[in-house]
N, C-alpha and C positions, 0 to 999 in steps of 0.2 A: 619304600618296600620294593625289592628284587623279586618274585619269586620265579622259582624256575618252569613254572606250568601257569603261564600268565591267565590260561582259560579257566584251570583248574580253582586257582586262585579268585578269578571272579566269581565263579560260580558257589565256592564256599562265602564269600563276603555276601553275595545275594541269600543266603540262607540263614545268613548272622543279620540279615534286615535293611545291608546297603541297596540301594537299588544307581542303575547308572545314570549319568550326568551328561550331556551334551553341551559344552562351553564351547564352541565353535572349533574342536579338533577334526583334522581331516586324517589323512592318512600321518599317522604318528606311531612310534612304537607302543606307546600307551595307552592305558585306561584310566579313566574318570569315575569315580563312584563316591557317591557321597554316604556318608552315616546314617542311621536313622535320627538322626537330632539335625540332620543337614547340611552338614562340615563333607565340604568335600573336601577330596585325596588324590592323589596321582599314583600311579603304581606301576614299573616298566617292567616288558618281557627279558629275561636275562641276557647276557651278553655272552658270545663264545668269545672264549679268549683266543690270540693266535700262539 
């Protein structure tokens, strides 16, 4: 999953019942969020193109 509002985007997944994931990421372009059944995900903030 891309999406273009990487915060926006978490913050809806938190309200569909994911909550976030810490697997030892530090500064990375990514988030972590697992399901509510506990399947986690990865999901990056979009890329500009040049």
């Amino acid at each position: 999953m891309r999406p273009g509002d990487q915060e926006a985007a978490a913050e809806h997944l938190v309200a569909m019942g994911a909550r976030p994931v810490d697997i030892g990421q530090r500064s990375v372009p990514w988030m972590v969020p697992a399901d509510p059944e506990g399947n986690e995900f990865c999901f990056l903030s979009s890329r500009t193109m040049p």
